[in-house]
C-alpha positions, 0 to 999 in steps of 0.5 A: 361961682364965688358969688352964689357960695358967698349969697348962699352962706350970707342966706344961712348966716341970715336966717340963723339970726332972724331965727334967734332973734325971734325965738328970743323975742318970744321968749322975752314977751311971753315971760312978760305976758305971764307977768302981767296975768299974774298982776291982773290976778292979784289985782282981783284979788284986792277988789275982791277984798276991798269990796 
């Protein structure tokens, strides 16, 4: 019986932290995505410019 209480809080404890990792993964990617579209925004604007 201890057994199955120390999987099952090993279980929660784990998906806790897959849970955390990948809300913060999005997080930090979706902040570099919004980087890089403004990049390419301004990127247009100087050829456009340029042209």
């Amino acid at each position: 019986m201890p057994t199955v209480i120390s999987c099952f809080i090993a279980g929660i404890c784990m998906t806790g932290f897959l849970t955390m990792w990948f809300s913060s993964a999005y997080k930090e990617m979706s902040f570099t995505r919004d980087i890089l579209e403004d990049l390419e925004e301004q990127l247009r604007l100087h050829q456009l410019l340029f042209n």
